[in-house]
C-alpha positions as CSV (number, residue, x, y, z in Angstrom):
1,X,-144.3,67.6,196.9
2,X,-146.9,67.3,199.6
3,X,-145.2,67.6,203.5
4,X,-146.7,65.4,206.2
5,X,-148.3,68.7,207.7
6,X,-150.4,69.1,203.7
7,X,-151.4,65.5,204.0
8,X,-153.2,66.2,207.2
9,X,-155.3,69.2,206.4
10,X,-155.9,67.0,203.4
11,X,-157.5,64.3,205.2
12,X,-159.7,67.2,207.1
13,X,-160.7,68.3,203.8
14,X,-158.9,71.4,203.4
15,X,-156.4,72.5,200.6
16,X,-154.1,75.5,201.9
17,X,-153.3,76.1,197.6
18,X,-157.1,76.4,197.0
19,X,-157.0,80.3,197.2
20,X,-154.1,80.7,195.2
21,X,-150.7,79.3,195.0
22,X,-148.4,80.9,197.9
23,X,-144.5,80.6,197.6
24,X,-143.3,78.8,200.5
25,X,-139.6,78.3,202.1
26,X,-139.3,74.7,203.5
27,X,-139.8,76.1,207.1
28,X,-143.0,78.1,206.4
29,X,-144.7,75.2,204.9
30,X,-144.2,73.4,208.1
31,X,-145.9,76.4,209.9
32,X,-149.5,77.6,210.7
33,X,-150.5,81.1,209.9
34,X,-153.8,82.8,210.4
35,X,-155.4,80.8,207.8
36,X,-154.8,77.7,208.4
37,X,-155.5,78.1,211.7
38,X,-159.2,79.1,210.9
39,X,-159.3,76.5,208.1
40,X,-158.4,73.5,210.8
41,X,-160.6,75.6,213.5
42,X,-163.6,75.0,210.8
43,X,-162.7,71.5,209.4
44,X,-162.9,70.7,213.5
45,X,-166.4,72.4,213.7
46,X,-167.8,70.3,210.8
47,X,-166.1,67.1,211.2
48,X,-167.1,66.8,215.6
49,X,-169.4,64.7,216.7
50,X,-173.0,66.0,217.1
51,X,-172.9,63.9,220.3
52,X,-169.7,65.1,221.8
53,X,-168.9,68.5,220.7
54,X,-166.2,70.2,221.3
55,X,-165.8,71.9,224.3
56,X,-166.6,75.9,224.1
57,X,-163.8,76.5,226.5
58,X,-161.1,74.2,224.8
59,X,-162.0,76.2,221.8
60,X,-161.6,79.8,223.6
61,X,-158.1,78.7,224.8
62,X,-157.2,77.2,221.0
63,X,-158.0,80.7,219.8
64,X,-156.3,82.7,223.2
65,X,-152.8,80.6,222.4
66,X,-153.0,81.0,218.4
67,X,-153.2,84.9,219.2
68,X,-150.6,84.7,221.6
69,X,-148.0,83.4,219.3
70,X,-149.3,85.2,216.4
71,X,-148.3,88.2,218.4
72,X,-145.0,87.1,219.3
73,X,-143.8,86.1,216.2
74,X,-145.1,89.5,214.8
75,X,-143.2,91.1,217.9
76,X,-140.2,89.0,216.8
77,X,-140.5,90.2,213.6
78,X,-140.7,93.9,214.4
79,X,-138.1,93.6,217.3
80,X,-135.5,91.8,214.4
81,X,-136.0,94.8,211.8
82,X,-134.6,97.2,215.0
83,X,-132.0,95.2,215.4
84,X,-131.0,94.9,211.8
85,X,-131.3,98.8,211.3
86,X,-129.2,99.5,214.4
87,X,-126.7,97.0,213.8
88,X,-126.4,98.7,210.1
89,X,-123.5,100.8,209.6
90,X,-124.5,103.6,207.4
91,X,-122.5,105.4,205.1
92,X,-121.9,109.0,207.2
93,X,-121.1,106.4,209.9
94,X,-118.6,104.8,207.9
95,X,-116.9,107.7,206.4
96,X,-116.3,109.1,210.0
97,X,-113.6,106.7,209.8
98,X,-111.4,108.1,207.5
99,X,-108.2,109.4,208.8
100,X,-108.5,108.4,212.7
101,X,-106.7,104.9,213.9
102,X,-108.4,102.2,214.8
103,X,-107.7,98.9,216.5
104,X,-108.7,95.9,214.8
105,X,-108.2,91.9,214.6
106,X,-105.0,91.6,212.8
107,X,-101.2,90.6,212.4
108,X,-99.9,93.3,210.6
109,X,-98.8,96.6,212.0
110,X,-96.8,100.0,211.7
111,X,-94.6,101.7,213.7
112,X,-95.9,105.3,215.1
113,X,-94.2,108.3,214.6
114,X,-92.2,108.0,218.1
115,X,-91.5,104.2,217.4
116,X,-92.8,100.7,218.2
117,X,-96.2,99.8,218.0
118,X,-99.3,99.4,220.7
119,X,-101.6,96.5,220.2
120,X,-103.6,94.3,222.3
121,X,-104.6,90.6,222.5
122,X,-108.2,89.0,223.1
123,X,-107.6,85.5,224.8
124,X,-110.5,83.1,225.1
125,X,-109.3,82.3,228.0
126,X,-107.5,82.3,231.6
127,X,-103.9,82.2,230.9
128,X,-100.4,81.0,232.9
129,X,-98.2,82.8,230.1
130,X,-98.7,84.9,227.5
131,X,-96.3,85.8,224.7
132,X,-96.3,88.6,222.1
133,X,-93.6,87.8,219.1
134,X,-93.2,90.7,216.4
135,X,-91.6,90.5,213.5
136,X,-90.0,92.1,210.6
137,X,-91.1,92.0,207.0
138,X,-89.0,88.8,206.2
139,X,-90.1,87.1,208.9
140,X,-86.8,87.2,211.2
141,X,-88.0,87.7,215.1
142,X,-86.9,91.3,216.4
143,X,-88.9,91.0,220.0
144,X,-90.7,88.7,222.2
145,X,-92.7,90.4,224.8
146,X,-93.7,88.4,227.4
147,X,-96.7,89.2,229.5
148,X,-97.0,86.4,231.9
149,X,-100.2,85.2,233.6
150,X,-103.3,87.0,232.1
151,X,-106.9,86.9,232.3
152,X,-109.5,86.3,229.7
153,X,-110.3,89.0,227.6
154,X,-108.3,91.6,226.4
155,X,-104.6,92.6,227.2
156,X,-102.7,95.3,226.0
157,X,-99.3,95.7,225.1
158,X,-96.7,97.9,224.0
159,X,-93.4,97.5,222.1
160,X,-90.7,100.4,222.3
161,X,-89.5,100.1,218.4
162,X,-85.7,98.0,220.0
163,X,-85.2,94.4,219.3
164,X,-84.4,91.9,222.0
165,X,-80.4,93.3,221.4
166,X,-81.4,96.8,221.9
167,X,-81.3,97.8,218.6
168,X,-84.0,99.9,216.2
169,X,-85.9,97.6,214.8
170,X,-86.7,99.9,211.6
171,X,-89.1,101.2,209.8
172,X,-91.8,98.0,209.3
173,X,-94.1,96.4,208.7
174,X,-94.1,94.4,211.4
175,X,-96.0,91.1,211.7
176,X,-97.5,89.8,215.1
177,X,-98.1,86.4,216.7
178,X,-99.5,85.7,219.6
179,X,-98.5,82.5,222.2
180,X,-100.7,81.9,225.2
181,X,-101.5,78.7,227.4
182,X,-102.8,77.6,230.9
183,X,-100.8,75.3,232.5
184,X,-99.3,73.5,228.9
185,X,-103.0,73.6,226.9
186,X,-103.8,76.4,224.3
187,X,-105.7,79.0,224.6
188,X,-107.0,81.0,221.9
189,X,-105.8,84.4,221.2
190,X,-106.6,87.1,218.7
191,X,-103.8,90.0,217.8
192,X,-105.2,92.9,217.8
193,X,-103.5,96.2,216.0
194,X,-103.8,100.1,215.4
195,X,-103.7,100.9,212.5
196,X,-105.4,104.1,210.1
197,X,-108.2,104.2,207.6
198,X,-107.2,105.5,204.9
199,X,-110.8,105.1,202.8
200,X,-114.3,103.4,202.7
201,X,-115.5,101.5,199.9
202,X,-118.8,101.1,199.4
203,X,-120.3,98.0,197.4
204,X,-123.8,97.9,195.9
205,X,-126.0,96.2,198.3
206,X,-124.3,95.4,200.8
207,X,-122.2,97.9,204.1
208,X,-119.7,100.1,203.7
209,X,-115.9,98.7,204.1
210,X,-112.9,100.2,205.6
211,X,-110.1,100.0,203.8
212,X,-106.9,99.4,206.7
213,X,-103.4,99.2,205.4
214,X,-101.8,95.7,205.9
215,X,-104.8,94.7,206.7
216,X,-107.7,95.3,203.8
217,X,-111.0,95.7,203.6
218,X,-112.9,95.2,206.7
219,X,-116.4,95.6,208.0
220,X,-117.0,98.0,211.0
221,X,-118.2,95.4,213.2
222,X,-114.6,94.4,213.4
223,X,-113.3,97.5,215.2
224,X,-112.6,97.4,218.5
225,X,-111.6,101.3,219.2
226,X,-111.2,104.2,218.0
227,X,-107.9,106.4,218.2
């Protein structure tokens, strides 16, 4: 199906599928590359009036801004390759994981070796009050931290391992949930948790995966530190 843009080279007497078919997205067949640009440029040459050519400057300038964007979006093009490979996480990269601690988005965490857990919290906001409940395995409420007024971003907290009695809370899991609001209105806020890696997967075709107890399998864009 002809777009709007083939109908108009059409009426100028050019056919862009007349040196070959050329497989097309949606968006590039809205687009002009080099040679459609000098197909229009010469369906304008033979199609002006005798009388009233076209101006030799207004041509110069077509041909100055065609080159122009030509070069940015070949720029564009090289620029978004870099950022691809950079942003990849490679395999060696991934790997390096194994065996440290990391902190991650997440609501599930273990208790260290001396007790209690560290974790952190990313708000979206300014916040009046902040609260931090943790949890045991079946759900019954063994602390609430509360951390008052904070600032967006992130906030850090740590739990001793005692319940709000004073008691050891045991050995975990322990699930977190995070409360937070300015002045009565919500506020978004991600738990975040330390937890270890323990192994990296690594599926055909696509970046390796950490694999986080409690947590799964997660990419290592999702890492905010590493212990």
């Amino acid at each position: 199906m002809a777009t709007s843009f083939d109908t108009t080279l059409q009426t100028l007497g050019i056919n862009r599928t007349a040196s070959g078919p050329r497989v097309q997205t949606a968006a590039q067949a809205e687009q002009l590359d080099q040679r459609d640009f000098l197909k229009l440029l010469t369906a304008q040459l033979k199609n002006q009036d005798p009388t009233d050519p076209v101006d030799a400057t207004q041509q110069l300038t077509q041909l100055a801004q065609f080159s122009t964007v030509s070069g940015i979006s070949e720029i564009n093009s090289t620029l978004k390759s870099i950022q691809d490979k950079l942003g990849a996480t490679s395999t060696s990269d991934a790997l390096a994981y194994v065996g440290h601690n990391v902190l991650t988005d997440g609501n599930t965490a273990y208790p260290r070796q001396s007790g209690g857990i560290a974790g952190a919290i990313e708000l979206a906001g300014d916040a009046s009050d902040v609260r931090v409940s943790i949890q045991s395995a079946n759900g019954a409420v063994l602390k609430t931290l509360s951390l008052g007024a904070q600032a967006q971003g992130t906030v850090e907290f740590d739990w001793d391992g005692t319940t709000d009695n004073g008691d050891p809370a045991g050995d975990g899991p322990y699930t977190i949930s995070v409360a937070a609001n300015n002045g009565g209105a919500a506020v978004g806020a991600t738990p975040l948790v330390w937890a270890p890696v323990t192994s990296v997967s690594l599926p055909t075709g696509g970046q390796p995966l950490l694999t986080v107890p409690g947590i799964g399998q997660i990419a290592a864009a999702r890492v905010r530190q590493v212990g």
